[in-house]
C-alpha positions in Angstrom: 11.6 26.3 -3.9 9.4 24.4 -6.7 5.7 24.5 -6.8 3.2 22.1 -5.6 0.8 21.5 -9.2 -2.1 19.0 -7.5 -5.3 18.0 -8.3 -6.7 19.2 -11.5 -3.3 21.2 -12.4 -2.2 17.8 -12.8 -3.7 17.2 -15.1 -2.8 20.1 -17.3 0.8 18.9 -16.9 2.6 16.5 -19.8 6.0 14.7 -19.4 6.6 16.1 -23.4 6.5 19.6 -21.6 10.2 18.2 -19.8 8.6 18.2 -16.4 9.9 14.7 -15.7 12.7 13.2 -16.8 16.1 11.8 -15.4 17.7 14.9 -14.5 14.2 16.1 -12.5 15.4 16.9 -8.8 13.0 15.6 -6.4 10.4 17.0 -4.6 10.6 17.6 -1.0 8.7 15.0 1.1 6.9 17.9 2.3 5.4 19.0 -1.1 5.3 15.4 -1.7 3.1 14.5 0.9 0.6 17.7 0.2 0.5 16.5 -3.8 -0.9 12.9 -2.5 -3.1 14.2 -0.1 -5.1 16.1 -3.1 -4.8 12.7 -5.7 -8.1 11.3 -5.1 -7.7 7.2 -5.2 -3.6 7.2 -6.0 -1.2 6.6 -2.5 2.1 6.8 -2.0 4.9 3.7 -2.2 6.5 2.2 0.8 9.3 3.6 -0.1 7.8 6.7 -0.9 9.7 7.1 -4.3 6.1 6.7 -6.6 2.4 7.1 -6.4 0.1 4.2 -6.5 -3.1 3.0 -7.3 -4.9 -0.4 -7.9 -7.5 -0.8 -10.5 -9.5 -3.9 -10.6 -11.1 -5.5 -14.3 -14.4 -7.3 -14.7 -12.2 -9.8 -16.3 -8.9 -10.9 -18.0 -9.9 -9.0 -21.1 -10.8 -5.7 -19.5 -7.9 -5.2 -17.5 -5.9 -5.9 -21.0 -7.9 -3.3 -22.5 -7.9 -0.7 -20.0 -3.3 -2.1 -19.7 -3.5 -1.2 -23.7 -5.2 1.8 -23.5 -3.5 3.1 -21.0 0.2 2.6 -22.1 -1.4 4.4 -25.7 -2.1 7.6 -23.7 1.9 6.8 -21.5 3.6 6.8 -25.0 1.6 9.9 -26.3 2.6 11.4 -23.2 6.4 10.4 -23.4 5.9 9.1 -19.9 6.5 5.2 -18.9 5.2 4.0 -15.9 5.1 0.7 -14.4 2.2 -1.8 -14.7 1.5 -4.7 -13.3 -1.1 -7.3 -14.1 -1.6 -9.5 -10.8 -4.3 -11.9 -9.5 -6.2 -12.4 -13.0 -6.9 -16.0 -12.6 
């Protein structure tokens, strides 16, 4: 049985610690589905295999900045997420 970390625990947690990688079994959809209950703003996929959220800039360069900043932090954090920059024009 693994161990729901939500909330501000989650924040404690960092992907150098080797919490996440390949070879990280998956949670149960139960513990899944309590852990995105307590992420304020963030939802779960369609295909319920990642968490989601939508951010929207005041403009083309402050989404960039806030894209930049945050793949900073991902690479500090040895973790890679997706990001997608849609509907800038």
């Amino acid at each position: 049985m693994s161990t729901v970390v939500s909330g501000p625990g989650l924040v404690r947690l960092s992907c150098k610690d080797n919490i996440c990688s390949k070879d990280t079994p998956r949670m149960p959809a139960a513990e899944v589905d309590s852990m995105v209950k307590s992420l304020e703003l963030w939802q779960l996929s369609d295909d319920r295999q990642r968490i989601v959220r939508t951010f929207t800039g005041k403009n083309f360069k402050a989404a960039m900045d806030f894209l930049n900043n945050a793949a900073a932090i991902a690479e500090e954090e040895g973790h890679h997420p997706d990001m997608h920059l849609t509907n800038y024009r």
